[in-house]
KOLSE-368287 format. One record per residue (C-alpha): residue number from 1; x, y negated, z. Coordinates in Angstrom, 2 decimals. Each point is the difference from the previous one (the first is absolute). Layout:
   pos        px        py        pz
   NUM         X         Y         Z
...
***
This chain:
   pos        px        py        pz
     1      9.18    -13.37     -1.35
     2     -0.23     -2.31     -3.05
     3      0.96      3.45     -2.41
     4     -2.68      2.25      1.84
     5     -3.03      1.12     -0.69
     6     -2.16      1.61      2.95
     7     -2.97      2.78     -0.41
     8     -1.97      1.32      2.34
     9     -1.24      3.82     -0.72
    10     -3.56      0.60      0.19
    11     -0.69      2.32     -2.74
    12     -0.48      2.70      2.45
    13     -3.48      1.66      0.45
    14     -0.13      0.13      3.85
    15     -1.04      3.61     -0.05
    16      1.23      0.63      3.38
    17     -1.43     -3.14      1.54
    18     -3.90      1.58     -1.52
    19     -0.64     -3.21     -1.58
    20      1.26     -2.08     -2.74
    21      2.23     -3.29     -0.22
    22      1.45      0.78      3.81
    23      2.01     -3.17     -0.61
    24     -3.51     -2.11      0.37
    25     -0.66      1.54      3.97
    26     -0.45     -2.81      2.39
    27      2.86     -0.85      2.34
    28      0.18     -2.71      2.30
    29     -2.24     -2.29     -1.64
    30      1.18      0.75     -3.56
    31      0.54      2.82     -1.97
    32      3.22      1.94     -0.30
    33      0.87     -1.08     -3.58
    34     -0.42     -3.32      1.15
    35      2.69      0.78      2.82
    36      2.21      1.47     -2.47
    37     -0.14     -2.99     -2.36
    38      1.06     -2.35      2.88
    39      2.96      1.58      0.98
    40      1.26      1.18     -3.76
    41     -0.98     -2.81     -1.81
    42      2.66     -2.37      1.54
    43      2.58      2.21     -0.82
    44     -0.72     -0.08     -3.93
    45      0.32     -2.78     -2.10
    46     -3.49      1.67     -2.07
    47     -2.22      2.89      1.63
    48     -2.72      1.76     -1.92
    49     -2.43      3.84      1.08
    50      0.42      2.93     -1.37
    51     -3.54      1.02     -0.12
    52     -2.03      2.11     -2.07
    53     -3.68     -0.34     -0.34
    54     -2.45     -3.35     -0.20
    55      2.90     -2.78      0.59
    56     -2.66     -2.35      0.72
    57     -0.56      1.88      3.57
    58      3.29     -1.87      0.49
    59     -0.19     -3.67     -1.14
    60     -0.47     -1.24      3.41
    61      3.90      0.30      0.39
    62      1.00     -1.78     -2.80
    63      2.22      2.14     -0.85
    64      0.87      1.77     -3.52
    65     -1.57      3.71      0.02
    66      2.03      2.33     -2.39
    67     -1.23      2.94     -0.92
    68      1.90      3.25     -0.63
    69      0.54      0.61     -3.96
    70     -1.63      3.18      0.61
    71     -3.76      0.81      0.41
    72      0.88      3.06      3.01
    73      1.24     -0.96      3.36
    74      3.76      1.07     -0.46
    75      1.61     -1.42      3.46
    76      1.96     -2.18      0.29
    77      2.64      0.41     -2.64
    78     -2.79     -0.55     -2.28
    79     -0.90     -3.21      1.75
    80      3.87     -0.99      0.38
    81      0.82     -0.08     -4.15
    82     -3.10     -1.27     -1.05
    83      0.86     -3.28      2.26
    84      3.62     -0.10     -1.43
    85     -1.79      0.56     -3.51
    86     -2.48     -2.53      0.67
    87      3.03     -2.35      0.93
    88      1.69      0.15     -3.05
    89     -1.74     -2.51     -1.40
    90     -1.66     -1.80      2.59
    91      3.17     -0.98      2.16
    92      2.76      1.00     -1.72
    93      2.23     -1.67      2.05
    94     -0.28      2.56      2.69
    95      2.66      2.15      0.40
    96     -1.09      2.14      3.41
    97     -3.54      1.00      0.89
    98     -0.70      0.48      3.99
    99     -2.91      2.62      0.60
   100     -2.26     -0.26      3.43
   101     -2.62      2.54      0.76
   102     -3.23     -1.46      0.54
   103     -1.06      1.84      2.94
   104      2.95     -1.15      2.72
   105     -0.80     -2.99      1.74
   106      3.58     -0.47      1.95
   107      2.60      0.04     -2.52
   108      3.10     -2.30      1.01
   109     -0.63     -3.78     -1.20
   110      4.23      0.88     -1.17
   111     -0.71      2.80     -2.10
   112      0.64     -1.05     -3.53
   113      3.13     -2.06      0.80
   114      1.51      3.15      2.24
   115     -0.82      2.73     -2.47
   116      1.37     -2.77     -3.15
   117      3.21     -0.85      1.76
   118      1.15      3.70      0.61
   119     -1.00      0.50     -3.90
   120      2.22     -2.51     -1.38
   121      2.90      0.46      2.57
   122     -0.11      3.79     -0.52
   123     -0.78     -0.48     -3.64
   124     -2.65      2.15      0.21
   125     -3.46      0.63     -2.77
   126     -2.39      0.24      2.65
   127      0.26     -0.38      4.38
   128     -3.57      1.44      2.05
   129     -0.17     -0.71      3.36
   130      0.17      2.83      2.82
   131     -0.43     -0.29      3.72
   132      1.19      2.51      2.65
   133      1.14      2.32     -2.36
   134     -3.82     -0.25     -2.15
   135      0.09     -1.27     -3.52
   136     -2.39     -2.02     -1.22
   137      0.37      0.28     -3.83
   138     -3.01     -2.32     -1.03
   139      1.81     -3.24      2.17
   140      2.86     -0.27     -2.99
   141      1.96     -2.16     -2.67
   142     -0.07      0.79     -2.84
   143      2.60     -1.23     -3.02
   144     -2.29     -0.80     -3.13
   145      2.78      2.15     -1.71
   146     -1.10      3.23      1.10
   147     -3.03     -0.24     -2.18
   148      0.83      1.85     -2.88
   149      1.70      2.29      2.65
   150     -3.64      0.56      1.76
   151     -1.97      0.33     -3.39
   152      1.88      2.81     -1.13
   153      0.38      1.88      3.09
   154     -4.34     -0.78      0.37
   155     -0.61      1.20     -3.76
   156      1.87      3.58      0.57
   157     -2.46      0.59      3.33
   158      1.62     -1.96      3.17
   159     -2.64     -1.25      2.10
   160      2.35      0.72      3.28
   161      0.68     -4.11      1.22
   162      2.87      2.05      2.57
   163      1.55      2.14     -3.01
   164      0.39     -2.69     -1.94
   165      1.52     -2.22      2.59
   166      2.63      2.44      0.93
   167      1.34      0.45     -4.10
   168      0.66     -3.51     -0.47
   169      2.54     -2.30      1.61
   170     -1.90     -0.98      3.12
   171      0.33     -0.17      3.86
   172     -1.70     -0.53      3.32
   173     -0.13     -2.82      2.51
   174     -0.81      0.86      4.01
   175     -1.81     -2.89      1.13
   176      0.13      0.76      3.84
   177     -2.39     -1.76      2.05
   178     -3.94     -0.17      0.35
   179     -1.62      3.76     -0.15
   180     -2.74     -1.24     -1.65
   181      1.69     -1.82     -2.74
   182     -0.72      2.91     -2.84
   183     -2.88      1.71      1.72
   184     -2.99      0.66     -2.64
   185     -3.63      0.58     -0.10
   186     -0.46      3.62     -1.54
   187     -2.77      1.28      1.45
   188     -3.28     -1.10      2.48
   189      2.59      1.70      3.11
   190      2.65     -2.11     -0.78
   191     -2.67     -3.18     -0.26
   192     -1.98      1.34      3.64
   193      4.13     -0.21      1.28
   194      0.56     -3.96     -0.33
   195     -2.31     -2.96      1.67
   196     -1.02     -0.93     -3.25
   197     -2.49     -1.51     -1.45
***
């Protein structure tokens, strides 16, 4: 972990959810960023938020908030190489970036290490997790090198985080196990489904 940087994705603007920042709903006591930081933050040897807005609505997790380059909400591509940009300079040193979304509260404690080892034995750009056949492009690594890769493919229009995925030099890793361990909070049906908060 000592070469990886980690960044949780929560420049999304919870339209299905009918409320902003879904990330800061209450579960169990805390809220689900919270729950996300716990379980990613191990796995990293730095974690910052990608977040867009007021970044002082944050500072309670002491963590680093950085925003996307760009003013619009652009998903999470957007989100993904300003991160990598932002790293450039402020940890240089790190050659992969792991992604978590910010809205999945039962992601395996393993992830990183799983998704990093199949990278380097496969020799692979960039590994996203699947389970039972479902990919979960957002729980990734990412090598640092792809950057130029991802601002030229963003400047002539991608905004597709699956497109671009599938035309570089990546793969997928099953983790089979807990159901639960990629579900997400999209909407107030999915949140009226769980025993939270």
């Amino acid at each position: 972990m000592h070469n990886i940087l980690g960044a949780i994705l929560a420049g999304g603007q919870s339209r299905r959810m009918g409320r902003p920042d879904k990330f800061l709903l209450p579960y169990h006591g805390q809220s689900l960023l919270q729950r996300v930081i716990q379980i990613a933050q191990p796995q990293v040897e730095t974690l910052v938020i990608n977040a867009n807005g007021d970044p002082q609505r944050l500072s309670e997790f002491q963590l680093l908030v950085v925003p996307d380059i760009w003013p619009e909400h652009q998903g999470p591509l957007a989100g993904i190489i300003s991160v990598m940009s932002w790293a450039q300079n402020a940890c240089p040193n790190a050659s992969w970036l792991a992604t978590f979304a910010a809205d999945t509260p039962y992601f395996p404690e393993d992830c990183v290490a799983n998704l990093q080892l199949h990278a380097l034995q496969q020799s692979r750009q960039m590994v996203y997790a699947s389970c039972g056949g479902q990919p979960h492009y957002t729980f990734a690594v990412w090598s640092t090198a792809l950057l130029p890769d991802l601002q030229r493919q963003f400047a002539k229009g991608e905004r597709s985080l699956h497109r671009f995925i599938h035309s570089c030099n990546s793969a997928s890793v099953d983790f089979a196990g807990d159901s639960r361990w990629f579900f997400n909070f999209n909407s107030p049906a999915d949140w009226r489904q769980t025993d939270a908060p």
